[in-house]
N, C-alpha and C positions, 0 to 999 in steps of 0.2 A: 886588190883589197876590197872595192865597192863589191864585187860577183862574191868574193867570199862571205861579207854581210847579208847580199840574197840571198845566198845559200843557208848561213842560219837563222835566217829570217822565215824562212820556206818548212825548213825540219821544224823551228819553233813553233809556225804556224798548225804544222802536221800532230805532231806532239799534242799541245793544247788540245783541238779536234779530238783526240785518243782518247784523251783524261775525258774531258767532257760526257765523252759518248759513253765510257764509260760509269761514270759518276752516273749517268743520267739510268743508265740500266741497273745500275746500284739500289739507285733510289725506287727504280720501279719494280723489282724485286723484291722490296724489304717491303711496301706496302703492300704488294699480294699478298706474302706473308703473314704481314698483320690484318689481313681480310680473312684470311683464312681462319687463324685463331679467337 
């Protein structure tokens, strides 16, 4: 039981990390864009 809450302790941690990095190229993208224009 414990190794299977590390485990989605581990994906959730990965997950998160994904969104983030993502979000964060989101954001950095949408303000070149608005430099642009």
């Amino acid at each position: 039981m414990m190794s299977r809450m590390k485990e989605l302790e581990a994906e959730n941690a990965r997950l998160r990390k994904m969104y983030i990095e993502e979000k964060l190229k989101a954001e950095i993208a949408s303000e070149a864009l608005q430099k642009k224009f």
